[in-house]
KELOMAR-889451 format. One record per residue (C-alpha): x, y negated, z; residue in one letter. Coordinates in steps of 0.02 Angstrom, whole numbers, padded with zeros to 5 digits, always signed. Example, Ala and Ser with C-alpha at 12.3 -4.5 7.8 and 13.67 -1.06 7.14 Angstrom:
% KELOMAR-889451
+00615+00225+00390A+00684+00053+00357S
END
This chain:
% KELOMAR-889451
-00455+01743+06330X-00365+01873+06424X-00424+02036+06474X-00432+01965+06671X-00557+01838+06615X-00653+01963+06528X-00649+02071+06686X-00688+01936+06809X-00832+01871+06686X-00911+02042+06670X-00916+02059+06870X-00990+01904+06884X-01124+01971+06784X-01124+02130+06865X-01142+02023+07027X-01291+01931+06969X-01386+02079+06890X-01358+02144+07077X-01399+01973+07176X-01562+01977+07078X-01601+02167+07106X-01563+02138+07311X-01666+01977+07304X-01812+02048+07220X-01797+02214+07354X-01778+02084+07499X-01939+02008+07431X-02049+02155+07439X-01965+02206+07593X-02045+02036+07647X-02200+02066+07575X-02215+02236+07632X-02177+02151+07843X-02301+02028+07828X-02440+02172+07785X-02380+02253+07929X-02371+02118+08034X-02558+02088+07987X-02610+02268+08018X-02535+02249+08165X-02658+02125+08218X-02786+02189+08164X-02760+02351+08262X-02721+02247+08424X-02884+02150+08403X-02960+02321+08402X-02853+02432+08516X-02897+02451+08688X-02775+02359+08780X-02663+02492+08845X-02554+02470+08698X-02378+02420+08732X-02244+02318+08695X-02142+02484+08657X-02225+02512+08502X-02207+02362+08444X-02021+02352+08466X-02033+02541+08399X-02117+02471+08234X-02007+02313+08244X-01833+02444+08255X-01884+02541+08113X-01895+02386+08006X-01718+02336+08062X-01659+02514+08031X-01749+02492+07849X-01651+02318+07821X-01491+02376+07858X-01522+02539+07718X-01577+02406+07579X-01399+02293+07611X-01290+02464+07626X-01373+02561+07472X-01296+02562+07304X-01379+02416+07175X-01381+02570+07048X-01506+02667+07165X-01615+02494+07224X-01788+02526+07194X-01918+02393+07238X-02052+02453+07367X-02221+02463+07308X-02345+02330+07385X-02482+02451+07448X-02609+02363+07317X-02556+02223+07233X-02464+02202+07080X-02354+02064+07014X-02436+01950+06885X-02394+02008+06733X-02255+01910+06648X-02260+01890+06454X-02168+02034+06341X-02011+01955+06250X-02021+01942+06064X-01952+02097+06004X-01768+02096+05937X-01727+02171+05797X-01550+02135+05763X-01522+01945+05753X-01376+01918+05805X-01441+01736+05849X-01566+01798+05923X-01474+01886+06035X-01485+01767+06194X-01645+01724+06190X-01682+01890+06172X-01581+01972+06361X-01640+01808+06424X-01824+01839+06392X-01780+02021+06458X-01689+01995+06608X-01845+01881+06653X-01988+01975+06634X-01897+02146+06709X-01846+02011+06848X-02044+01942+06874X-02108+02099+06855X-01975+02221+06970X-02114+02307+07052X-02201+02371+06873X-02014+02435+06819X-01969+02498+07017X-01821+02610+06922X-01664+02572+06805X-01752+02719+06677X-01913+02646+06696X-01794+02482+06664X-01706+02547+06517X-01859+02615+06448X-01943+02449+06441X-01787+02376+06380X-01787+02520+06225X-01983+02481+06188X-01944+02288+06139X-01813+02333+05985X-01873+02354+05822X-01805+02359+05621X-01604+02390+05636X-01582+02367+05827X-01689+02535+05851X-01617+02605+05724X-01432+02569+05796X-01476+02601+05978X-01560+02771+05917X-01387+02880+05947X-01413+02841+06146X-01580+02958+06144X-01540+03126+06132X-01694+03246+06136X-01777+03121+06239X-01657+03106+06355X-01563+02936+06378X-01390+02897+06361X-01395+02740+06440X-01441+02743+06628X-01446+02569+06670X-01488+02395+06601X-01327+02340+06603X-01263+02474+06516X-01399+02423+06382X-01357+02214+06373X-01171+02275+06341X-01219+02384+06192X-01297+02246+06128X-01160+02133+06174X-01040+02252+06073X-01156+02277+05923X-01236+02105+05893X-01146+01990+06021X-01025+01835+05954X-00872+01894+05997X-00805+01716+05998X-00931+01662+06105X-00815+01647+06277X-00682+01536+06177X-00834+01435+06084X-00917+01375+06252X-00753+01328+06318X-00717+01247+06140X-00881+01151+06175X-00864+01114+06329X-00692+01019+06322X-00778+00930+06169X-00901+00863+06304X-00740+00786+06431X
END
């Protein structure tokens, strides 16, 4: 596999780790509208009449204005808005990993999931990372352990975490094996 492939394959990833970040803001953006679309009912129903139209298409500008910021800003800086009181259901932890290379998919599978589920709990990549840190155990802590320095981490983003992984316990034939399999199946 050439070092194109690899390229394009990584920025596929990087795409999807981004598609799901946008879709996941674009959801609470959605969330967030419809509780403002019922407060603003409610404060109609109880307003005096003499409200306008104005202030509606004031409120209804601002929410444009706020779109166009979440579809310009940088995926690395995409934090999901809080809902003003409700929570996600909490999605199940993933088994710890401690260094299984086998394990290994299952594993950022389980991960990517519940940080995916659960965006508004983890609203930013350190709170991301963090989370990520807290499910290794045995030799994958202790391997991951040079990124912490004093407290501080190394790693600022999740995908900068998956691909340590990827380079310490990832098959490095696994790009050529799928394809391998997959002609088997023709």
């Amino acid at each position: 596999m050439s070092i194109d492939q690899d390229a394009i394959i990584l920025q596929l990833q990087t795409l999807t780790q981004t598609m799901s970040e946008l879709q996941g803001r674009v959801q609470a953006l959605s969330i967030q509208n419809a509780a403002l679309i019922t407060e603003n009912q409610n404060l109609r129903s109880q307003a005096p009449s003499s409200i306008s139209t104005i202030d509606l298409s004031t409120q209804l500008s601002e929410l444009v204005s706020q779109l166009r910021v979440v579809n310009e800003t940088p995926t690395s800086s995409i934090t999901p808005p809080q809902p003003s009181t409700q929570k996600s259901e909490r999605h199940p932890d993933p088994q710890t990993f401690n260094g299984d290379k086998k394990d290994l998919p299952r594993f950022l599978s389980q991960l990517n999931n519940k940080l995916r589920m659960n965006a508004d709990r983890y609203p930013t990549e350190e709170q991301r990372v963090g989370y990520a840190f807290s499910r290794l155990e045995g030799p994958a802590v202790v391997a991951m352990e040079g990124f912490w320095s004093s407290g501080a981490c190394l790693i600022h983003s999740l995908i900068d975490f998956t691909e340590h992984l990827e380079r310490l316990y990832g098959n490095p034939y696994r790009k050529e094996q799928a394809v391998n399999e997959w002609m088997l199946l023709r």
